[in-house]
C-alpha positions, 0 to 999 in steps of 0.5 A: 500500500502507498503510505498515504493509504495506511494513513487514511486506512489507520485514520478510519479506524481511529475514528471507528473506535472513538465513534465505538466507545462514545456510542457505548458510554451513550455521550455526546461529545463537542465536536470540538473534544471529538477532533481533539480525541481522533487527532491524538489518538491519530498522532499517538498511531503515527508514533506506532507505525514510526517505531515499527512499520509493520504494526496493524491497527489495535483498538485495544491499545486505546479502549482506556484512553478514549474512555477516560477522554470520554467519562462523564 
């Protein structure tokens, strides 16, 4: 895959996962926090992928930290 491919791939999956949780806790987030969760997760994978190339996508890697951007 190009690179620019595994990024959009990696973002839709980034955003399916915040959308996930955010639809299980039953919260309706700003847009704004919503940007702000799906950018740092995003920039926390790119820190992934950097560090080694060929790591898929885990969601579990970020359940914890989306549920805590997400508590009530």
């Amino acid at each position: 895959m190009r690179p620019s491919t595994v990024d959009l791939e990696r973002l839709k999956a980034v955003v399916q996962v915040v959308q996930s949780v955010i639809n299980r806790k039953r919260v309706k987030p700003s847009p704004e926090k919503m940007a702000m969760a799906v950018s740092e997760l995003y920039r926390l994978e790119i820190d992934h992928i950097v560090s080694d190339p060929k790591a898929e996508f885990d969601p579990n890697r970020h359940i914890g930290i989306i549920e805590a951007m997400f508590s009530k």
